[in-house]
N, C-alpha and C positions, 0 to 999 in steps of 0.2 A: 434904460437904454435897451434891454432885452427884449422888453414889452411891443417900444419904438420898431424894432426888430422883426417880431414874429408880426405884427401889423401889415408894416410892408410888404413881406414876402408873401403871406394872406391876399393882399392886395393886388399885387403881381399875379399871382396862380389866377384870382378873379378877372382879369386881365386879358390872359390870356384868350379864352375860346371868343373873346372878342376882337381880338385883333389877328385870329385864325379865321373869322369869318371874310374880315374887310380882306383879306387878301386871294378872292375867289381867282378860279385860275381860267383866264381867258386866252381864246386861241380864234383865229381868223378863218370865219365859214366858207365855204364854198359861196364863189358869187352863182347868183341868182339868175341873172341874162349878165347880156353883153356890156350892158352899162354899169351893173351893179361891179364895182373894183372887190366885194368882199366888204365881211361886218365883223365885229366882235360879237360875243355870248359867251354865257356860260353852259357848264354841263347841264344846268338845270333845263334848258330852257329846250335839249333833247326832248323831255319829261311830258311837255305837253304840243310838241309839233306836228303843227296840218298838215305841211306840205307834200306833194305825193309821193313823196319816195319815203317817208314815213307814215303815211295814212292808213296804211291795212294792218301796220305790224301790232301786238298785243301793247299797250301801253296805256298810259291814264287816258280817259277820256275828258273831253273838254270839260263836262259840268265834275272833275276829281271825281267820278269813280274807277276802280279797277276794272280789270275785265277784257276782253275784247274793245279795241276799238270801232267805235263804228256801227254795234250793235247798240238797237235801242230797246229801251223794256217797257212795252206796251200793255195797256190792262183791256183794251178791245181792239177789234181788227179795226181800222179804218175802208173810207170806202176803196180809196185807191191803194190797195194790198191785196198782195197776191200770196198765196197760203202755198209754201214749199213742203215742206214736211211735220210731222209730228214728234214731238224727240218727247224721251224720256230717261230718266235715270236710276235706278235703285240706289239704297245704301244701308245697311243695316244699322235699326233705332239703336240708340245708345240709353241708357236706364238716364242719364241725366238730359235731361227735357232742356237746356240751355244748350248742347250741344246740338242737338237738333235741331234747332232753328238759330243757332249760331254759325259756328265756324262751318258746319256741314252745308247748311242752305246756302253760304258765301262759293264756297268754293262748288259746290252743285249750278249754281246761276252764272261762273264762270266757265264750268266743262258745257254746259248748253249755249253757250255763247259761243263756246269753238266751235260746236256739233254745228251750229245754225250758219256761220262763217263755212264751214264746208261746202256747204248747199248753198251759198249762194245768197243768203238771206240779210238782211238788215236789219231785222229785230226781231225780237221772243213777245208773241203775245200770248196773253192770259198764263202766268208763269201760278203752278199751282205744288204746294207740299200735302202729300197724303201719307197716312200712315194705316199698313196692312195689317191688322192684329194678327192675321190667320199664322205672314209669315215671318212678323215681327222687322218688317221692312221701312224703310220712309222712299217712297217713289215721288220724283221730283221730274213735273213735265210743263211743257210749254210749248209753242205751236212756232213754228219759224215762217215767217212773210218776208217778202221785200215791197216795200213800201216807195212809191215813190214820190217825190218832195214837190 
């Protein structure tokens, strides 16, 4: 009978974050035009929205990366691009070489993604990591275009 016992209530707790999910909390969007009466969604679904009144703000970008909305990361200029500025970053190398090209190159490809977003820009091309022996730095630069579609 005790056995019977601790099963169930086992069972139960596994249960749970399942029947915590099916009850996602929905709430009625703003309508869209004049004909639209309003939808449901969830919070989620803030998470990846086009529309313009969320298009420029910082949020996942469509193909789920972080970062800047809206900024693209190009590895040449195309023809139709136009070159805004030159941005660049410092940050002091850390002794572990996983750091470096981990969480520092993430968050470095995100501060040039604002930098570039300042100016006016729609994408980083040619995004490059160097390392200064002289001053024991990691310089992280990239070229900001607005490219047009």
């Amino acid at each position: 009978m005790r056995y019977n016992t601790i099963v169930f209530l086992f069972a139960m707790l596994l249960m749970r974050p399942l029947s915590v999910l099916a009850q996602v909390d929905l709430f009625p969007a703003k309508p869209n035009s004049s004909t639209d009466s309003g939808s449901r969604f969830s919070r989620l679904d803030l998470v990846s929205c086009l529309c313009p009144q969320h298009a420029g703000q910082t949020q996942a970008a469509p193909r789920g990366l972080f970062g800047q909305a809206g900024i693209m990361m190009l590895d040449s200029l195309p023809n139709n691009a136009a070159v805004l500025a030159m941005l660049s970053l410092e940050s002091e190398a850390s002794a572990d070489s996983s750091e470096n090209v981990g969480y520092k190159k993430f968050y470095a490809t995100m501060q040039l993604k604002a930098q570039a977003a300042l100016h006016g820009a729609n994408a980083l091309i040619g995004f490059r990591q160097t390392i200064d022996t002289t001053t024991n730095k990691i310089i992280f630069s990239a070229t900001a275009a607005r490219v047009e579609r």
